[in-house]
C-alpha positions as a Markdown table, in Angstrom:
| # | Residue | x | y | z |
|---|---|---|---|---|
| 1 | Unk | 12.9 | 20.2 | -34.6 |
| 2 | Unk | 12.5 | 17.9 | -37.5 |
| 3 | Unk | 9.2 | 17.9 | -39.7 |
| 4 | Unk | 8.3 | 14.1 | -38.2 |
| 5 | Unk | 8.7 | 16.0 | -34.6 |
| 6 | Unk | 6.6 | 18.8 | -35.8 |
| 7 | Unk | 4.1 | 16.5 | -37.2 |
| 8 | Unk | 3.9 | 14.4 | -34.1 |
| 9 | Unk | 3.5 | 17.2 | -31.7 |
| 10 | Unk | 0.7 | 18.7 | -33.7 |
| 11 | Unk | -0.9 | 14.9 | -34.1 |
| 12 | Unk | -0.5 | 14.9 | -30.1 |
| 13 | Unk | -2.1 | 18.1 | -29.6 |
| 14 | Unk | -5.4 | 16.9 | -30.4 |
| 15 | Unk | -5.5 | 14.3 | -28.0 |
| 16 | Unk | -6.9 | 14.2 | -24.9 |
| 17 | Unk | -6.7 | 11.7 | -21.6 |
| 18 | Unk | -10.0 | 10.0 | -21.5 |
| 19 | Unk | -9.7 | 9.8 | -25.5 |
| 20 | Unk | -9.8 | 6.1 | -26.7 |
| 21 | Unk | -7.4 | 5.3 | -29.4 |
| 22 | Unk | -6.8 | 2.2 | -31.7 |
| 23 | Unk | -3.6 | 0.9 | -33.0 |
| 24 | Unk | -1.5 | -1.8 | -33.4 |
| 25 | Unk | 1.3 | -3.3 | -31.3 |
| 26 | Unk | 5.0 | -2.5 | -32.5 |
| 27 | Unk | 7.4 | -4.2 | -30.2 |
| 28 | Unk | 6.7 | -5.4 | -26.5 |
| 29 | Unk | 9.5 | -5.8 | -23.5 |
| 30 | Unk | 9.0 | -6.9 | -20.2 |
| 31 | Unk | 10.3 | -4.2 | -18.7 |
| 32 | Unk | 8.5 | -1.3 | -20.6 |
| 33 | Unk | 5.5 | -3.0 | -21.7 |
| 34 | Unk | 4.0 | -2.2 | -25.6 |
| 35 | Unk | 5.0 | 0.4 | -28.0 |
| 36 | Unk | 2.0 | 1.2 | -30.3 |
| 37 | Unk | 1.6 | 2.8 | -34.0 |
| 38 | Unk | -1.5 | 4.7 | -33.6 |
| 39 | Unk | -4.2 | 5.3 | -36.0 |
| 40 | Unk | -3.7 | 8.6 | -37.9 |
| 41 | Unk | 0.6 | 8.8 | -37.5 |
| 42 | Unk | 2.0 | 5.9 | -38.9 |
| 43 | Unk | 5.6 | 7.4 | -38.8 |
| 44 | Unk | 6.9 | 5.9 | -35.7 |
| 45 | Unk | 5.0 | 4.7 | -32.7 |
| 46 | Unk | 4.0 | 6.9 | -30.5 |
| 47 | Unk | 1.7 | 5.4 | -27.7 |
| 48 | Unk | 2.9 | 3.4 | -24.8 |
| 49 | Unk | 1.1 | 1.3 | -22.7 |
| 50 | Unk | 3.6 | 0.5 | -19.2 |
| 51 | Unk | 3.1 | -3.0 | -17.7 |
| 52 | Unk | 1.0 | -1.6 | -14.9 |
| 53 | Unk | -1.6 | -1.2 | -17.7 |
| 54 | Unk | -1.8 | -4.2 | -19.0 |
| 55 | Unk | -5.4 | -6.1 | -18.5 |
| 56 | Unk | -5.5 | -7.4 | -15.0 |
| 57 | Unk | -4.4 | -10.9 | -14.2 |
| 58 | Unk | -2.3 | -11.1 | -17.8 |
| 59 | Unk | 1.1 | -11.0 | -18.1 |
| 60 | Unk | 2.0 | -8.3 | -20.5 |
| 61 | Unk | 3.5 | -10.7 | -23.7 |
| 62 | Unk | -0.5 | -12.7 | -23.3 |
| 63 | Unk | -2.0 | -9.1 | -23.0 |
| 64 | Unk | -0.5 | -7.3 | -26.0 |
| 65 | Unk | 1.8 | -9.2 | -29.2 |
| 66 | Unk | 3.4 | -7.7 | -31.9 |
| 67 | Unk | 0.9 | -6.9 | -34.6 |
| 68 | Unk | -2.3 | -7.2 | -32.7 |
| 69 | Unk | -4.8 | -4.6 | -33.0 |
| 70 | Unk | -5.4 | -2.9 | -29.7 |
| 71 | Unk | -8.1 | -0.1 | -28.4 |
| 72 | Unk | -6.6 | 1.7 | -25.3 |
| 73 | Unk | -7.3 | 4.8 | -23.1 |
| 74 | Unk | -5.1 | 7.7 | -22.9 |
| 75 | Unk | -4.0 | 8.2 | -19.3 |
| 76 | Unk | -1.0 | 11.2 | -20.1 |
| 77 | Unk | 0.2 | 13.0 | -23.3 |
| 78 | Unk | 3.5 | 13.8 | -23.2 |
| 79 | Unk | 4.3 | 16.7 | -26.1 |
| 80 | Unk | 8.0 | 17.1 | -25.2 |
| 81 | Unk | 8.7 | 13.1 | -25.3 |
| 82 | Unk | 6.2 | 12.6 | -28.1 |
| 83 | Unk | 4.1 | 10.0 | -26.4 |
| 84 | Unk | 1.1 | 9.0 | -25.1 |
| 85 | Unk | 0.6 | 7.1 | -22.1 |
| 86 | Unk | -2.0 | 4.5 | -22.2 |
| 87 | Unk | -4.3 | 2.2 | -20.7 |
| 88 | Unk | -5.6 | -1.3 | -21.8 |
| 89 | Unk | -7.5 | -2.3 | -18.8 |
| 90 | Unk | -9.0 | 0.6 | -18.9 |
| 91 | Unk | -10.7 | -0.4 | -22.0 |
| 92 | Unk | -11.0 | -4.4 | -21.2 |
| 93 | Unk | -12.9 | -3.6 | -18.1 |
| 94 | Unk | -14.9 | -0.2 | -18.9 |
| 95 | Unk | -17.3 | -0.7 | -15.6 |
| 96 | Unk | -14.7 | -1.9 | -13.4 |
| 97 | Unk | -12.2 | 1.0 | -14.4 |
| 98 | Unk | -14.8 | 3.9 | -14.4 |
| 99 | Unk | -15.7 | 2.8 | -10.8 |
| 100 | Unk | -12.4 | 2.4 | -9.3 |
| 101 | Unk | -11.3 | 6.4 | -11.2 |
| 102 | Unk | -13.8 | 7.8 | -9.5 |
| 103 | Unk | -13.3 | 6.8 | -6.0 |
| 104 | Unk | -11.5 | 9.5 | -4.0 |
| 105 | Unk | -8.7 | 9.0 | -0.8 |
| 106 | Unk | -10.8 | 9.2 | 2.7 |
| 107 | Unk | -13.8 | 8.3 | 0.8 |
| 108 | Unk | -15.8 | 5.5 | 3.3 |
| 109 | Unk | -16.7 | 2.8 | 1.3 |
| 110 | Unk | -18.4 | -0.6 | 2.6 |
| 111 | Unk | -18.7 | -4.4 | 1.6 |
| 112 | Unk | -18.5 | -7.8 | 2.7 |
| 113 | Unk | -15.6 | -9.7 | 3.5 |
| 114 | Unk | -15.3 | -12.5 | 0.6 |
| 115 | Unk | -12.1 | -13.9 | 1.2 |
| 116 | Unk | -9.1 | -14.2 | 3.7 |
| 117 | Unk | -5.5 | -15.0 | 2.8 |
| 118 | Unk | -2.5 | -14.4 | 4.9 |
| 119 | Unk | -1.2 | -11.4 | 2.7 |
| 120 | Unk | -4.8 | -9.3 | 3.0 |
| 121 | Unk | -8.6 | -9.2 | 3.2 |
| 122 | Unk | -10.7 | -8.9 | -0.2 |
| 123 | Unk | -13.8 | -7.1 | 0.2 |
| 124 | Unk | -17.1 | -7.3 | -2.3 |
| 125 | Unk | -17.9 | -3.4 | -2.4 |
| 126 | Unk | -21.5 | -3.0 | -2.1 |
| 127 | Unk | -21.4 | -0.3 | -4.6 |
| 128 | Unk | -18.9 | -1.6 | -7.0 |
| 129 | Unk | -18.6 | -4.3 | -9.4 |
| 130 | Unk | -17.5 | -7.7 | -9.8 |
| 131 | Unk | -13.4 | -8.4 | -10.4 |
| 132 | Unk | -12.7 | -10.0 | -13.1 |
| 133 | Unk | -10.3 | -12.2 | -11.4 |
| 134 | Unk | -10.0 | -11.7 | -7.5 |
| 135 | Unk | -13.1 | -12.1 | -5.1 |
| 136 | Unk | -13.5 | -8.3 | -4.7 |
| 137 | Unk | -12.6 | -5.1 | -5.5 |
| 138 | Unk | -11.7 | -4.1 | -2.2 |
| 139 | Unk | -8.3 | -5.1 | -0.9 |
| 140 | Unk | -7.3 | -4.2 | 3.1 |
| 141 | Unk | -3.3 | -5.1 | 3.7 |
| 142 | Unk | -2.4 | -6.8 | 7.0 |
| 143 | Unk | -1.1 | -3.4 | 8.5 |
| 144 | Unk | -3.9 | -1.8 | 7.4 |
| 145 | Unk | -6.6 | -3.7 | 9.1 |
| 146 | Unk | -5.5 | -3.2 | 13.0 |
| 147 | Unk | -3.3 | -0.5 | 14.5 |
| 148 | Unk | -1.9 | -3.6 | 17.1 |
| 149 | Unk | 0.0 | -6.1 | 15.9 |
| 150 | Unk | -1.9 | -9.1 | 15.3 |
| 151 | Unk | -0.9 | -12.6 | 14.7 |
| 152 | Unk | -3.2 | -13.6 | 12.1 |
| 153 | Unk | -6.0 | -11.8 | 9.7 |
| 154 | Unk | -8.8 | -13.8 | 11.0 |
| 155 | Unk | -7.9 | -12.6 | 15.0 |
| 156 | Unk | -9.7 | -9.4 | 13.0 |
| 157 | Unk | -12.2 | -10.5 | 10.1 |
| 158 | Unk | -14.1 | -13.0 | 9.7 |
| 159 | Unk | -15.4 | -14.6 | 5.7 |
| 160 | Unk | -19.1 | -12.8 | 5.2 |
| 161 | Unk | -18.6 | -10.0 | 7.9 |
| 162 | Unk | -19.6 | -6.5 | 7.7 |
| 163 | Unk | -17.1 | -3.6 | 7.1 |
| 164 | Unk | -16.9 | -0.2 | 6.6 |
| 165 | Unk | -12.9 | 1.1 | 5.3 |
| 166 | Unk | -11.3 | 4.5 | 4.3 |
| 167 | Unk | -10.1 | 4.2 | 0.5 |
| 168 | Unk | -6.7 | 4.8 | 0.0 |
| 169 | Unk | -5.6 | 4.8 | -3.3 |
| 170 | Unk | -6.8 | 3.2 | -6.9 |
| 171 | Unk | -4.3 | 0.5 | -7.3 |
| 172 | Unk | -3.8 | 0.2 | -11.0 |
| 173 | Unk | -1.8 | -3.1 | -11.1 |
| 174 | Unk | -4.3 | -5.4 | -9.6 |
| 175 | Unk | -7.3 | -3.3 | -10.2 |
| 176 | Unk | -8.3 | -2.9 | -6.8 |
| 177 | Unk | -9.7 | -0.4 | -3.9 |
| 178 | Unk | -6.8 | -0.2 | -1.3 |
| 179 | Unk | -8.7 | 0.0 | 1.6 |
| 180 | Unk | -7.8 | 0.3 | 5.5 |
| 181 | Unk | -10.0 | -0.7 | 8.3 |
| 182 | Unk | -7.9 | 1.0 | 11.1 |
| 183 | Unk | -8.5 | 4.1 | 9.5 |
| 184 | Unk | -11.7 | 4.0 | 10.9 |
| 185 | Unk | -10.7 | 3.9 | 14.7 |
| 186 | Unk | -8.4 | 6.5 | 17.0 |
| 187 | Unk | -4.8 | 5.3 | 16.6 |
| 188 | Unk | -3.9 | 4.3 | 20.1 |
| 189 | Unk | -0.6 | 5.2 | 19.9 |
| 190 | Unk | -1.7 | 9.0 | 19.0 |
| 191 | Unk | -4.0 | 8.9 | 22.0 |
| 192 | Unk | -1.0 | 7.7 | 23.8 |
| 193 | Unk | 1.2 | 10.4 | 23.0 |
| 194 | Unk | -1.4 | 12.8 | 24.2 |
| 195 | Unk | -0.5 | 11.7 | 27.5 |
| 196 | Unk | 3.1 | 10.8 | 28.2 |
| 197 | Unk | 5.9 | 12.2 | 27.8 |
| 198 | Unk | 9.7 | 12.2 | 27.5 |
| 199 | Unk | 10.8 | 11.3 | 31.3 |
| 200 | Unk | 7.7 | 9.2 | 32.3 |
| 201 | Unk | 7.8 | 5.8 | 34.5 |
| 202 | Unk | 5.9 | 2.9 | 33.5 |
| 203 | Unk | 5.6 | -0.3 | 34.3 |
| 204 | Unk | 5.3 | -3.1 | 31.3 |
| 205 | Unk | 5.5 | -6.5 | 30.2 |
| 206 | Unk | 8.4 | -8.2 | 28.6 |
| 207 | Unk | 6.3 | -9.2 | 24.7 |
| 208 | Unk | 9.7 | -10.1 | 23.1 |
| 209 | Unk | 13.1 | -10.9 | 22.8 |
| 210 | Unk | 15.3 | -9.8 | 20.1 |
| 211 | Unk | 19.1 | -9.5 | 19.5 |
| 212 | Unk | 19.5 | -5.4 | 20.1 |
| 213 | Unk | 17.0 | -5.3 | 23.0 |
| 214 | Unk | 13.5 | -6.1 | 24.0 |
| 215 | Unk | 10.0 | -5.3 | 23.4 |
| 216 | Unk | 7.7 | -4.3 | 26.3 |
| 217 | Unk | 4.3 | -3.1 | 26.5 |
| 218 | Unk | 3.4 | -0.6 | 28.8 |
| 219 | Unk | -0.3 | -0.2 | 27.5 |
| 220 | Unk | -3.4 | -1.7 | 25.5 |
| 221 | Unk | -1.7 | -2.1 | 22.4 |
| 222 | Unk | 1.2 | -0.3 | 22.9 |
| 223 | Unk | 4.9 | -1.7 | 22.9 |
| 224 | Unk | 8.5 | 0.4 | 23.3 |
| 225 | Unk | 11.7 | -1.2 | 22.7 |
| 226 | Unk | 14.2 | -1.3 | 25.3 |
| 227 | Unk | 17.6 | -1.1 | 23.8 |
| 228 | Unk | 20.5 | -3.3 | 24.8 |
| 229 | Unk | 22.2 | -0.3 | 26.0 |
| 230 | Unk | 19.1 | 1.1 | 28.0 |
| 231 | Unk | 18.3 | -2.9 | 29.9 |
| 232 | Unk | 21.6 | -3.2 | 32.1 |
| 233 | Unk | 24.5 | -1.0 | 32.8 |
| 234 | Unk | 26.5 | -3.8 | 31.7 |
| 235 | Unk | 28.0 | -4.2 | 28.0 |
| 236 | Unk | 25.9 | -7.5 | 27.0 |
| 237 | Unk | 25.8 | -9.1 | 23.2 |
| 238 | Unk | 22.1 | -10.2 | 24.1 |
| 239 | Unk | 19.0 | -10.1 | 26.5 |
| 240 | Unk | 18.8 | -13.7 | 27.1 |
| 241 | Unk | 19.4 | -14.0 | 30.8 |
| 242 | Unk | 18.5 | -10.2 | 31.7 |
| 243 | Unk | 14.4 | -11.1 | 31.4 |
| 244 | Unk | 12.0 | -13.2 | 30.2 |
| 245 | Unk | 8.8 | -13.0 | 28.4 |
| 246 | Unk | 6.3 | -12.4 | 31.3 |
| 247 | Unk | 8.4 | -10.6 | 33.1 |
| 248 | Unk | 6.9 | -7.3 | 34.4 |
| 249 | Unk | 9.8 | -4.5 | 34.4 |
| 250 | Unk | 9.6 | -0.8 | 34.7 |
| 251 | Unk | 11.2 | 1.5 | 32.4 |
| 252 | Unk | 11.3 | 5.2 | 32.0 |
| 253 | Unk | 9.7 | 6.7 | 28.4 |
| 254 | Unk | 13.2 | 7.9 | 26.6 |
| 255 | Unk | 11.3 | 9.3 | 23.6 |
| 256 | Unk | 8.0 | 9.1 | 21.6 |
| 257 | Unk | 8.0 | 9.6 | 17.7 |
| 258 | Unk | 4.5 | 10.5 | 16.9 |
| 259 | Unk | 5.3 | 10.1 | 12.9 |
| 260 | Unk | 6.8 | 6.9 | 12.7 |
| 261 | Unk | 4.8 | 5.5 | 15.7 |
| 262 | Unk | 7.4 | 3.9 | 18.2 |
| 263 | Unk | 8.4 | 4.3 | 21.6 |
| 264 | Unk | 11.7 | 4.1 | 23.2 |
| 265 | Unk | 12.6 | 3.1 | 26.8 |
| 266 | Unk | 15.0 | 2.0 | 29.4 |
| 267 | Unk | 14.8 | -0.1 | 32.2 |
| 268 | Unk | 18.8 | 1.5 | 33.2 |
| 269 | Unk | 17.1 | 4.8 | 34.0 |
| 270 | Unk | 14.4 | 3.3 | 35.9 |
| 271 | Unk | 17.0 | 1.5 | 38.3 |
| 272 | Unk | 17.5 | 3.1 | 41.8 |
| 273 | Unk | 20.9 | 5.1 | 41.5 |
| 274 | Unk | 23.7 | 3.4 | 43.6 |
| 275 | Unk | 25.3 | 4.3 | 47.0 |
């Protein structure tokens, strides 16, 4: 190990994650984000600040250019690498940062919808700040606001209304609360599980067409597909012509995978055997 190796390892052992450290911008890419001389070891730069920590809402070459003096918080010290991982919206948005750090997963947080777009809800948290850029701090993904399939995010929410979500994670990029409103009901698919099995007849509705097979749902909220193979006993390239959407079939339950939630069935196996 040279001295400048020895020097920065015993420069790194003093630091701490929380620790807020000044310094000044050495080089920035797009891929890697800013490499920083710290205060106190100007050999080389040893602080790194990835482009998931850049201030939210900035691009990282508005956030951070060479020569500017930043303030960042530590996140990781890394000994063996001789860095220090580093945060600057931590430090651009103190409040924000601190509230969002200390939220734990399955925590139950509540709010008001602000805003709808096709991509997600945003939710102002009743007991967290303002965003500096998006309408709230809380953030529910289309999958994560229904366990059915829905067709839009207002068939679920409404602008102003009243919810209560499971946090899921801190997301660092956009400085948000990951929430999920279905979190807060029974998953129906769980609950059907519970109660059929491998081998079971049901009868269902034709929901969709595809080119491999067809959907059909056999309860509330509940859709299996019915593979090419497993609608007619004959080789076919599609189902157009086998059913319609509408139609009511029944098929027999071929399997149920709890952990990746789907249901497979066939409509051959339901069919009366022949002469």
């Amino acid at each position: 190990m040279s001295d400048q190796d020895s020097a920065a390892r015993a420069f790194l052992a003093g630091i701490r994650v929380g620790d807020v450290l000044g310094g000044v911008v050495a080089e920035v890419t797009r891929s890697r984000g800013a490499v920083v001389l710290l205060d106190g070891f100007p050999a080389r730069p040893l602080g790194r600040i990835g482009s998931l920590d850049m201030p939210w809402g900035r691009r990282s070459a508005e956030a951070a250019q060479v020569g500017r003096r930043i303030t960042a918080e530590v996140t990781a010290v890394d000994p063996d690498k001789g860095q220090v991982h580093m945060s600057l919206a931590a430090t651009e948005q103190p409040e924000l940062w601190a509230f969002l750090s200390g939220l734990r997963s399955g925590e139950v947080l509540s709010g008001t919808v602000a805003a709808i777009e096709s991509f997600g809800v945003f939710v102002a948290l009743d007991d967290g700040p303002e965003h500096p850029v998006f309408p709230g701090v809380g953030f529910i993904t289309v999958p994560e606001l229904s366990w059915r399939h829905i067709e839009a995010v207002s068939d679920v929410v409404r602008v102003g209304q009243r919810v209560s979500c499971e946090f899921l994670q801190f997301d660092t990029w956009n400085g948000e609360a990951r929430l999920s409103l279905r979190a807060m009901e029974p998953d129906p698919f769980q609950e059907f599980a519970d109660r059929v099995q491998a081998g079971r007849s049901l009868h269902g509705w034709v929901t969709k067409l595809i080119p491999f097979g067809v959907f059909v749902e056999v309860a509330d909220g509940i859709e299996g597909l019915v593979h090419l193979s497993e609608l007619t006993a004959e080789a076919v390239d599609a189902p157009d012509g086998l059913v319609e959407v509408g139609d009511e079939i029944t098929v027999v339950v071929t399997e149920v995978d709890r952990a990746r939630r789907t249901l497979a069935l066939s409509r051959v196996r339901a069919l009366p055997a022949p002469p």
